[in-house]
C-alpha positions as CSV (number, residue, x, y, z in Angstrom):
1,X,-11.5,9.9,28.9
2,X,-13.2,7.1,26.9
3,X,-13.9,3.6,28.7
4,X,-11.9,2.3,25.2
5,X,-8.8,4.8,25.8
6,X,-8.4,3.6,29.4
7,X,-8.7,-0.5,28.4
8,X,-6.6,-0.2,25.7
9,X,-3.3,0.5,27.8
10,X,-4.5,-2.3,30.8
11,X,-5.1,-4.6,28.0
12,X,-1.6,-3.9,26.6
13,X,0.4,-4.2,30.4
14,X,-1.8,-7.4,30.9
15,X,-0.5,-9.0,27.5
16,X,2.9,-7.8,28.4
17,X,3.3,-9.4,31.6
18,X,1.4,-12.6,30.2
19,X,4.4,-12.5,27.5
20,X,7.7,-12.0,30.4
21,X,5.9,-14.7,32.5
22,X,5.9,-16.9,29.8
23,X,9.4,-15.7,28.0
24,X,10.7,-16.4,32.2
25,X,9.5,-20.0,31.9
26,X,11.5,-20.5,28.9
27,X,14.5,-18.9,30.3
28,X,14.3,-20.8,33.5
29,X,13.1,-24.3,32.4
30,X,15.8,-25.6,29.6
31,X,13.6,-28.9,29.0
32,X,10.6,-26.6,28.1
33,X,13.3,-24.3,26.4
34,X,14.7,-27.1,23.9
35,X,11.2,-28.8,23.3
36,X,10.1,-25.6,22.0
37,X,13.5,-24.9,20.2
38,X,12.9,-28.2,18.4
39,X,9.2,-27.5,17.5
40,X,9.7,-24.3,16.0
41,X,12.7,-26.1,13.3
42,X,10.3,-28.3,12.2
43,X,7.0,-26.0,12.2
44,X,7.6,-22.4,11.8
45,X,8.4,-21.4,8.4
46,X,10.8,-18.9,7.3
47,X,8.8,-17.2,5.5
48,X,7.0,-15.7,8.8
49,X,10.8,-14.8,10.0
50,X,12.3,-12.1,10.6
51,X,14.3,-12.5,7.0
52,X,11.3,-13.9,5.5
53,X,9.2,-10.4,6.2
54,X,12.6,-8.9,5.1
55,X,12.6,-10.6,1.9
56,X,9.0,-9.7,1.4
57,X,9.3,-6.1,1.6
58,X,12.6,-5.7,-0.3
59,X,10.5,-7.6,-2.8
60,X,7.9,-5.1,-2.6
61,X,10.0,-2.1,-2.1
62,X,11.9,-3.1,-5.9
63,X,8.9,-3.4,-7.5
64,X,7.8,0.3,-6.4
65,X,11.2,1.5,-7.9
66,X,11.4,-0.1,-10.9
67,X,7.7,1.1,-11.4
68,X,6.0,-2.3,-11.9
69,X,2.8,-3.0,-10.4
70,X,2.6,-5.3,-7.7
71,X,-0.2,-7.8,-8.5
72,X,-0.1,-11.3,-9.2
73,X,-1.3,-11.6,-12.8
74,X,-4.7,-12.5,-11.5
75,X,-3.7,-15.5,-9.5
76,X,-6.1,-15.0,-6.5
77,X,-4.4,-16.5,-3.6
78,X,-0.7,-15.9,-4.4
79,X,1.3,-14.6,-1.4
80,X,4.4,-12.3,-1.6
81,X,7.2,-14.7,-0.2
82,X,5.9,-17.0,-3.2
83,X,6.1,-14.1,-5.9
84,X,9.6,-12.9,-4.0
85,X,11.2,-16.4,-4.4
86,X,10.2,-17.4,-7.8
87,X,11.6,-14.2,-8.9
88,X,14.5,-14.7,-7.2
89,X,14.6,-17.9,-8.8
90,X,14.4,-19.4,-5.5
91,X,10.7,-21.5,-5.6
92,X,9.8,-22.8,-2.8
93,X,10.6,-26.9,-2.1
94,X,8.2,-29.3,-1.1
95,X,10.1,-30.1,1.7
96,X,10.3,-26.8,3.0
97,X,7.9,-25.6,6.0
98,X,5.1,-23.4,4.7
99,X,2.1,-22.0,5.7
100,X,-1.1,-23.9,4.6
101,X,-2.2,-22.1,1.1
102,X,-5.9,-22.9,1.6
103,X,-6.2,-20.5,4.1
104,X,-5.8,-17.4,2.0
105,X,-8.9,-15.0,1.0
């Protein structure tokens, strides 16, 4: 057995047990519970939910059975959940929590 097939599954138990420690503080502090409850309203957009990613591939998904090609007209740096809601007729509001555009390659 490889050194790489023997770290990957430590490496996997350690991040688990990092995640139930830290999933057990939540649970068992409410303040830190609620403070993080409030953060994530204001900070995590939907388009990184679980609906969001939904949205996404049912967007994608369409496009493969009506046979149209999924590209974005050559805009470099459009993302799916922008393509999904504009043909939805849904754009996204500026007051709506998104992730920072500039970031895209």
């Amino acid at each position: 057995m490889r050194d790489s097939e023997v770290a990957a599954p430590i490496f996997a138990m350690t991040l688990i047990r990092a995640v139930a420690e830290y999933l057990d503080v939540l649970f068992d502090q409410q303040d830190r519970y609620a403070a993080m409850s409030r953060r994530a309203q204001v900070s995590v957009s939907d388009e990184i939910s679980t609906v969001g990613n939904a949205i996404c591939w049912m967007y994608l998904i369409q496009h493969l059975i009506d046979g149209k090609e999924i590209g974005f007209n050559g805009q470099r740096g459009r993302w799916i959940w922008d393509a999904a809601r504009a043909a939805a007729g849904e754009p996204v509001t500026k007051d709506e929590v998104d992730l920072p555009r500039h970031l895209t390659v």
